[in-house]
C-alpha positions, 0 to 999 in steps of 0.5 A, a space after each residue: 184768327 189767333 196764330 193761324 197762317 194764311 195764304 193766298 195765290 199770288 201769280 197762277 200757272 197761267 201766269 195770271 196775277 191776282 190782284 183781287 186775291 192779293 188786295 183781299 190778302 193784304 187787308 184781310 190774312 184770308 186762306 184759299 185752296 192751296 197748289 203749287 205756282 206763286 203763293 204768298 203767306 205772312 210768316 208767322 210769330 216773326 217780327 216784323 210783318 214777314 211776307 213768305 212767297 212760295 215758288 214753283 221751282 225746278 221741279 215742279 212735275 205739273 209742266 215738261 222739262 222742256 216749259 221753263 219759261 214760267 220757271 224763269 219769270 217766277 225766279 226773276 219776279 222773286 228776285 224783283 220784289 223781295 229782300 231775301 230770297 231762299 234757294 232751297 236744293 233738297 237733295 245730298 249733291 255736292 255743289 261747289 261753284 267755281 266762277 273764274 274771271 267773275 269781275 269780267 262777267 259782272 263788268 259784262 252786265 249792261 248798267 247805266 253809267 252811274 253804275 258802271 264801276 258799282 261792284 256786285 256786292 253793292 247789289 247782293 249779298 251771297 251767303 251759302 247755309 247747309 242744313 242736314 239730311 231730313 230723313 237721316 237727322 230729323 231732329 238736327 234738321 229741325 235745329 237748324 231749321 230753327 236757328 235760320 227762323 230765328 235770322 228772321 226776327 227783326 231782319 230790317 235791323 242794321 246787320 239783320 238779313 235785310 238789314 241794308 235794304 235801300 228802297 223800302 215800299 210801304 204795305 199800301 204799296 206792295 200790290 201795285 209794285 209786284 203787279 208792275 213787276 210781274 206785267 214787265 217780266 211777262 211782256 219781255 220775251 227774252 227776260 233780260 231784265 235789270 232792276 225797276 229802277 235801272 230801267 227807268 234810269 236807262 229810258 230817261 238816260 236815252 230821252 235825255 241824249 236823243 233830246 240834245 239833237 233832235 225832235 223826240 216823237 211822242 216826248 210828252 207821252 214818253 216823259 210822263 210814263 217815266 215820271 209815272 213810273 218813278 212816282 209808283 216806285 
C-alpha cells in the first residue's frame, strides 16, 4: 500500500458507529468515500502508529444552526478517546480568553472524592499554537504546519505531546473502548458526562455506601456490570 493514507468513517451523521468499518480498519488500513461527520485515518510517515480522527466541527453546513447536539457528542467523544486534541479555528479573529475565579469553576466540577483537591492541570494540558494566514503566506503557513508534525514524532516520549498519558488501551482494544464511549455519550441526554473511569469510581462509590445501610436490589447485576466495566477498560 506503500505511503498512501486511509481512512475509514468512524461514527455517520445519524450518529451510528461503525464498528464493522472500524474493525476492518484496524486490520486492514482500507479507504472508503469520503464526507464529513467522525472519520479516522492513520497519520502518515509519523512514529509511533498515529490515529487522526477527523470531526464535523461548528461549521459543518450539512445541519441547522440550531442541531448542535451531534456537534457536541462528537466533541465530547474526542475529548473520551484521544491523547491530543487539535481545535482548529481558520479565520483571523482575536480570541483572547479571559477566565476569572478559574479555581472555583474547576472546584465547581462533580469528581469523586479522591479527586476532589485534584488540579486541573493534573487532567489537561492547554497550550495555544497560532499559525499564519493560508491565503496571505502560504509558504509560511506550511512552515509551521511542518513544524507542528514534527511534535508528533515520537509524541508518547517523556515531554512528547502525549508524553504523560497514564491509561494506554492497546490497538486490539481501541474498537471496543470507543464504541463504549460513543454508546454513553448517545444515551446521556444532558452530555454531563466525566471520564469513563470517574463514572465507574463514581457508581462503585454509591454501591459502596448504599450497602452499608441497607438491602441493594439487583447488587450482584450492579457489581458485576461495574467489574465489566473496569476489565474493558
Amino acid at each position: 500500500m506503500g505511503d498512501a493514507c486511509f481512512s475509514t468513517q468512524l461514527i455517520d451523521g445519524d450518529g451510528v458507529f461503525n464498528v464493522s468499518g472500524l474493525d476492518h480498519f484496524m486490520k486492514f488500513n482500507l479507504v472508503t468515500n469520503y464526507q464529513r461527520y467522525i472519520w479516522l485515518a492513520k497519520a502518515q510517515n509519523i512514529e509511533p502508529c498515529t490515529l487522526v480522527m477527523d470531526l464535523e466541527g461548528t461549521d459543518g453546513r450539512e445541519r441547522g444552526e440550531d442541531d448542535t447536539a451531534f456537534e457536541k457528542q462528537s466533541a465530547l467523544f474526542a475529548l473520551a478517546v484521544s491523547d491530543i486534541v487539535l481545535i482548529n479555528i481558520p479565520r483571523k479573529t482575536t480570541l483572547l480568553f479571559v477566565i476569572r475565579d478559574k479555581s472555583k469553576i474547576w472546584d465547581a466540577v462533580p469528581k469523586p472524592h479522591a479527586h476532589k483537591e485534584t488540579p486541573l492541570s493534573e487532567f489537561f494540558n492547554v497550550e495555544v499554537m497560532a499559525l499564519s494566514s493560508y491565503e496571505e503566506k502560504e509558504e509560511l503557513f506550511k512552515e509551521q504546519v511542518s513544524h507542528l508534525r514534527e511534535r508528533f514524532q515520537h509524541s508518547i516520549a517523556p515531554g512528547g505531546l502525549a508524553g504523560d498519558r497514564r491509561v494506554v488501551v492497546p490497538a486490539s482494544g481501541f474498537s471496543f473502548s470507543s464504541q463504549q464511549f460513543w454508546k454513553v455519550i448517545k444515551e446521556n441526554k444532558d452530555l454531563d458526562l466525566p471520564a469513563h473511569k470517574v463514572m465507574v469510581a463514581t457508581e462503585w462509590q454509591q454501591v459502596e455506601e448504599a450497602v452499608q445501610h441497607d438491602y441493594v436490589p439487583g447488587f450482584g447485576k450492579k457489581l458485576s456490570s461495574l467489574l465489566d466495566r473496569c476489565l474493558s477498560e
